[in-house]
N, C-alpha and C positions, 0 to 999 in steps of 0.2 A: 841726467834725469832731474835733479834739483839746480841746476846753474843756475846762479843767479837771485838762489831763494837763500833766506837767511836763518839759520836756525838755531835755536835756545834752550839748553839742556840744563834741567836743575839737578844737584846732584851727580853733573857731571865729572866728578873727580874718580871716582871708583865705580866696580862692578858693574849693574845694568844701566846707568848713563856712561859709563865711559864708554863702555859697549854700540851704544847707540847713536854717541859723537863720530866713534870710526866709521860706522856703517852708514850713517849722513854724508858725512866727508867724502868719503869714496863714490858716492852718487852726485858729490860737486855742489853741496851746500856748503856757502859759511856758514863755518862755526863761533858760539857761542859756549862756554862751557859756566856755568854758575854752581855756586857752593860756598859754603860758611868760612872754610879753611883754606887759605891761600897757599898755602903749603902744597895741601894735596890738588888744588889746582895747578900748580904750577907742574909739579910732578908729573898729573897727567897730559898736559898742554906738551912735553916734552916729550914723552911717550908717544902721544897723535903725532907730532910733527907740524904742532900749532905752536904761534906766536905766545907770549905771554900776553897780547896786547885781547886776545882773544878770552882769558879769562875773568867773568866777572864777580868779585866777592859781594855776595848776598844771600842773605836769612831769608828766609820766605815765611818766616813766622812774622818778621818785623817791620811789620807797613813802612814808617818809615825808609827805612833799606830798600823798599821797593822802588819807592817814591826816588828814592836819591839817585834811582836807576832809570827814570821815566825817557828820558831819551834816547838809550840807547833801546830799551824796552820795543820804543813804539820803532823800529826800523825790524822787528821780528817777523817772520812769513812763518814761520813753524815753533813753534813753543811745545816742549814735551816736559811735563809735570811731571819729574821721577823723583824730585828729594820724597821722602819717607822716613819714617821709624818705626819700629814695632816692639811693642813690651807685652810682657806676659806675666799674669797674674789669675790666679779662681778668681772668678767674680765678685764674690766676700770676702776677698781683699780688696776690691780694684775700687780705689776711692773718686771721686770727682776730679781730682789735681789728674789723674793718671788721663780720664776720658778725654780732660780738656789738652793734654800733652799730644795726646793720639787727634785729636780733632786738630789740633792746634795745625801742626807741618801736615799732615795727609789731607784733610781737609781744607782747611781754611789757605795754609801755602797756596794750594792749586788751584782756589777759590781769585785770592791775589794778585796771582799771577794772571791770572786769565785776564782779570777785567785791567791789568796795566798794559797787554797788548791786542787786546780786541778790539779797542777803538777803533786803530789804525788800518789793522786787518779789515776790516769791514767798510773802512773808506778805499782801498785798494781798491774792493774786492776779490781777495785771494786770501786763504790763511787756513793754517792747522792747528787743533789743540789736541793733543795727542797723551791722555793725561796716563799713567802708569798704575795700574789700581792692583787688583790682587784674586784670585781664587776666593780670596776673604772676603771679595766684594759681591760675590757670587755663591757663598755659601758659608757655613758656619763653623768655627772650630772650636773645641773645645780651650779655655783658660788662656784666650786672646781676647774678649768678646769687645774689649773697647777697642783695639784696633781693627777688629771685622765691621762694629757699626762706623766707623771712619772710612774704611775702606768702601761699605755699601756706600755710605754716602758721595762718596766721589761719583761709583756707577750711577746712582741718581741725577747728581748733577751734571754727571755728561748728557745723558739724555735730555735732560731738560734744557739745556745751555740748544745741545743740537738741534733741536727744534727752533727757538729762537732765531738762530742765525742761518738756517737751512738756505734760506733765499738773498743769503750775502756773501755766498762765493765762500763762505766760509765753513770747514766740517769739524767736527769737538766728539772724539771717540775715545775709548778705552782699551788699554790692554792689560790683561788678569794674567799675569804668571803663575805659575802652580810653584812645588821651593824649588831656589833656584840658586846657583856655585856662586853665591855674594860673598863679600864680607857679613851683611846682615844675616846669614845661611850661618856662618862661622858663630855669630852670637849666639843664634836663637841654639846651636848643637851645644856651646859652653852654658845655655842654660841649665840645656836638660842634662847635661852630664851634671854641673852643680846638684840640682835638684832630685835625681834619680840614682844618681854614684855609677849608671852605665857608662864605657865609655865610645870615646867618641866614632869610630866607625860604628857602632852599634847603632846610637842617637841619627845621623846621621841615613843607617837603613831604613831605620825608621819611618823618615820625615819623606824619604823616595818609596817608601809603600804605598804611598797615598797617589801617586803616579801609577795609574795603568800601566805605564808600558816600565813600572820600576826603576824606577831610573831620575836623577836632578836633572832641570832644566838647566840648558846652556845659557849664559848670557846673550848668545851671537843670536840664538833663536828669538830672543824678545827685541833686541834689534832691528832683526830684518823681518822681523812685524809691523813694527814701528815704523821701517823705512818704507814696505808697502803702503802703509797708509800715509806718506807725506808727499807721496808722488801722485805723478797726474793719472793712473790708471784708478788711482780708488777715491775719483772723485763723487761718485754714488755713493759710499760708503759714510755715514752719517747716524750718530748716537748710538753707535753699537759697542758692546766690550766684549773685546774680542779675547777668549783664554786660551794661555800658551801652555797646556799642562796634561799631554798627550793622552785626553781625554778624562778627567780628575772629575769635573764637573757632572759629568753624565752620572758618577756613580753615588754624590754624597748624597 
């Protein structure tokens, strides 16, 4: 389904990009795997059944870094925006350094990223931007608010981006997972166990309440979300963010 097409996963060392490097792979793209930590690139690359030569060490926070990547960049067919962070704090605590940390890798990374490979894409004519946003980008939660306006912000700029290039072969959508079995799943449960003294299966039912069907999203399912949209069937598919979160939305 993807032969041939090249594709570029941030954050692909763990959880939902490593997730979505297999499920690429398996549909017969090269892979690209990018991440801060070489270590856990290598890890994963070993894990895939990918080359080391496949792993690219890059910050998405740091232009430069980006820049130092520009040519392999512009040979991408499918870019998915998954590095992320998420912190939590009440409001009145959450001071500007924190907003700008949340805008910083969720925003602006995807922001970065986008315009170092859309040049090319759009001289093709063929390209995906497939950016990884969040339920947060689709509704509000409480004592996260600088990572939900970071998160809206991506769903904005998917839209806006997709309109733009609608008529260049090229589509730029979203996918909104509801929580989902990460390592960033494991933080955000050592929060609230910290914070509340509950422990952790408790935190943990918790955080799958907010799931209709009760229950944590799998990795494999934001995936092969991701993979439907990198393929040639959804090529109508254009500015939408799409949520993985067995129905979460409909009820906040």
């Amino acid at each position: 389904m993807l032969t041939g097409k090249r594709a570029l996963v941030t954050g692909g060392g763990t959880g939902i990009g490593a997730a979505i490097a297999r499920s690429l792979m398996a549909a017969g793209a090269e892979m690209i795997i990018a991440g801060r930590r070489v270590e856990v690139l290598h890890r994963s690359a070993d894990m895939l059944g990918l080359s080391r030569d496949a792993c690219l060490v890059l910050d998405v926070t740091d232009a430069a870094s980006i820049a130092a990547a520009a040519d392999v960049l512009a040979t991408v067919d499918i870019l998915v925006n998954n590095a992320g962070q998420a912190a939590s704090a009440p409001f009145r605590k959450s001071d500007i350094a924190l907003l700008d940390a949340m805008l910083d890798v969720n925003l602006r990374g995807t922001w970065r990223m986008t315009q170092a490979v859309l040049p090319a894409m759009t001289r093709r004519g063929w390209g995906r931007v497939i950016n990884i946003a969040s339920t947060a980008g689709l509704r509000g939660y409480a004592y996260v608010s600088a990572y939900v306006a970071a998160k809206h912000a991506v769903v904005g700029l998917t839209r806006a981006l997709a309109l733009e290039v609608a008529r260049q072969g090229v589509t730029v959508n979203a996918v909104c997972p509801g929580f989902t079995e990460t390592p960033l799943l494991d933080a955000a449960v050592a929060n609230i166990t910290s914070a509340t003294g509950r422990d952790a299966g408790t935190a943990r039912a918790e955080l799958a309440r907010d799931n209709p069907q009760g229950r944590l999203v799998r990795p494999d399912e934001v995936a092969n979300t991701v993979l439907w949209l990198a393929g040639p069937d959804a090529g109508a598919i254009n500015g939408q963010s799409i949520a993985v979160c067995g129905g979460e939305v409909m009820t906040g």
